[in-house]
C-alpha positions in Angstrom: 0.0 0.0 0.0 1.6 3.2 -1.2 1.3 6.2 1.4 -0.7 9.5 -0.3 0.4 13.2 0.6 -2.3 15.4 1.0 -1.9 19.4 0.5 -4.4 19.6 3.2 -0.9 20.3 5.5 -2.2 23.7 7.4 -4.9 21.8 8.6 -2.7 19.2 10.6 -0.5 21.8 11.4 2.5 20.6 9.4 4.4 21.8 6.2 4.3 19.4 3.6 7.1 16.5 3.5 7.5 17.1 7.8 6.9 13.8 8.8 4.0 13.4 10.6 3.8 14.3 15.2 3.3 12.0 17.8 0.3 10.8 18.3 -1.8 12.5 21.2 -0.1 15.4 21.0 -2.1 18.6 19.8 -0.5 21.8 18.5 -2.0 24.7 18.9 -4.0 26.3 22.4 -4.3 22.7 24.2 -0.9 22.1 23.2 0.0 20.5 26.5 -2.9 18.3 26.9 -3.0 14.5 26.2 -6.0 12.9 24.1 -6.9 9.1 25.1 -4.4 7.0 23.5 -1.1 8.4 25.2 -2.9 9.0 28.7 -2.6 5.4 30.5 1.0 5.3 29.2 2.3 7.7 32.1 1.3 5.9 34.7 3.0 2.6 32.8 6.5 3.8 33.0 9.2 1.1 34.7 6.2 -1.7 34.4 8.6 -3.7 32.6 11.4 -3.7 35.1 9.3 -4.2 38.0 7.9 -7.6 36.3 11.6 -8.0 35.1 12.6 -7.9 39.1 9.2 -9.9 39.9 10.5 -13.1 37.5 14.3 -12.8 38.0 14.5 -14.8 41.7 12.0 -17.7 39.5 14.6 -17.8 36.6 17.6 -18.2 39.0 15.8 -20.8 40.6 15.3 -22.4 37.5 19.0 -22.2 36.9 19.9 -23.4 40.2 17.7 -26.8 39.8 19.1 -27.1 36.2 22.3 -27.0 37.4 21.9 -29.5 40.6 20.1 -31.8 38.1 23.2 -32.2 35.6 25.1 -32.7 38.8 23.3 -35.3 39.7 23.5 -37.0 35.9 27.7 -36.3 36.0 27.5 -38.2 39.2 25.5 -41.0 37.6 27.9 -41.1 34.7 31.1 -41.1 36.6 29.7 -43.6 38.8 29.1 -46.3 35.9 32.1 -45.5 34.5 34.6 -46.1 37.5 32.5 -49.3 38.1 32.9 -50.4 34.4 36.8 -49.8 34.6 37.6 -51.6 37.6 35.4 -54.6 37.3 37.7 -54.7 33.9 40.8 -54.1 35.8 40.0 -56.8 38.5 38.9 -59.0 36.0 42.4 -59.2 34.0 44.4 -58.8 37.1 46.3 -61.8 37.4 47.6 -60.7 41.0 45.4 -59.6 44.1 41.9 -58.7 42.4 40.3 -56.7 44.9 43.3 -53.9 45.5 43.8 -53.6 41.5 40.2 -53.0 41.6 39.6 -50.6 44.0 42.6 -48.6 43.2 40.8 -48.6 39.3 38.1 -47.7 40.8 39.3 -44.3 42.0 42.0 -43.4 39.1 39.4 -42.6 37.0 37.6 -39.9 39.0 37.8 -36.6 39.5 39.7 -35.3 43.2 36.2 -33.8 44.7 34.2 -37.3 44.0 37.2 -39.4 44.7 37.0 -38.0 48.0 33.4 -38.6 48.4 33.5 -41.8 47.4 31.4 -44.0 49.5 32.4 -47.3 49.2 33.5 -49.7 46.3 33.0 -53.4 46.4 34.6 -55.6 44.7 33.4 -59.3 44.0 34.1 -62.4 41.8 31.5 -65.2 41.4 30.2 -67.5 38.7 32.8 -66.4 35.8 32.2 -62.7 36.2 34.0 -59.6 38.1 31.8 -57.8 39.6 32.1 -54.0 40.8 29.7 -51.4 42.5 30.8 -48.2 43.1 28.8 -45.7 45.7 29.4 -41.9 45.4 28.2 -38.8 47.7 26.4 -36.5 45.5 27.4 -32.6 45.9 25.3 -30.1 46.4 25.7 -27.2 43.7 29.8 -26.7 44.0 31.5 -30.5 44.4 34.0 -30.3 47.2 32.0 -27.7 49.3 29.0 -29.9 50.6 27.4 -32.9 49.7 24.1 -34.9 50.0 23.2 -37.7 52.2 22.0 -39.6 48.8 24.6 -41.2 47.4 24.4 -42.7 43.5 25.6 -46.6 42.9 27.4 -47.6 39.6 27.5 -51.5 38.5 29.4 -53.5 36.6 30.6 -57.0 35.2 33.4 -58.1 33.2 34.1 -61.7 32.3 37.0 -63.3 34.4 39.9 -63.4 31.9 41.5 -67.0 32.1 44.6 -67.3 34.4 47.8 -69.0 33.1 
């Protein structure tokens, strides 16, 4: 839709080509009034950061429980891991089974968890290696405080024949 000029410009109150006022706005002896569709707008002003102040404790709370939740998932993951590498370790070990285990057990985690650790358990029985691995899980920043709960990893490997 193409915009028309009018030459009807003195009775807007504009020369022709000025661009067009602010709606609301008079010109003229009401010049400082208001008209309907700028009056509400006033009484508006900083709406946006109050409901910006209103949501911003919500979203940080959201942030917070996204962030404990892939704590808890990193804690899973290392869990299965360390138990998957030293029910391997123990089950190739042709020496003592249990200590090759445990120490396997442990190399593969990070300080803060390795500190947490729980309790590892090392078993062998019916042809397999068995290993479960129990770790603390932290509470928003590992190493400062962690839960009660604590998340188990478990894992098999086949004895490996000895010679």
């Amino acid at each position: 839709m193409a915009t028309t000029e009018t030459t009807d410009t003195e009775i807007r109150g504009r020369r022709y080509g000025d661009p067009s006022p602010a709606r609301g706005l008079t010109r003229g002896p009401d010049r400082g009034r208001l008209r309907g569709g700028l009056c509400g707008r006033k009484r508006d002003r900083g709406q946006t950061a109050i409901e910006f102040l209103g949501v911003t404790p919500l979203i940080i709370l959201l942030c917070v429980a996204l962030w404990q939740c892939a704590l808890i998932g990193y804690t899973f993951s290392l869990a299965g891991n360390s138990a998957d590498e030293a029910a391997h370790q123990g089950a190739i070990s042709e020496g003592s089974r249990g200590r090759a285990c445990r120490h396997a057990a442990e190399r593969g985690l990070p300080k803060v968890w390795r500190e947490s650790m729980k309790r590892t358990t090392c078993d062998d029985s019916s042809g397999l290696y068995k290993a479960t691995v129990k770790l603390r899980v932290p509470v928003l920043v590992p190493g400062v405080l962690n839960w009660p709960m604590t998340v188990e990893g478990n894992a098999a490997s086949p004895l490996e024949a000895e010679r």
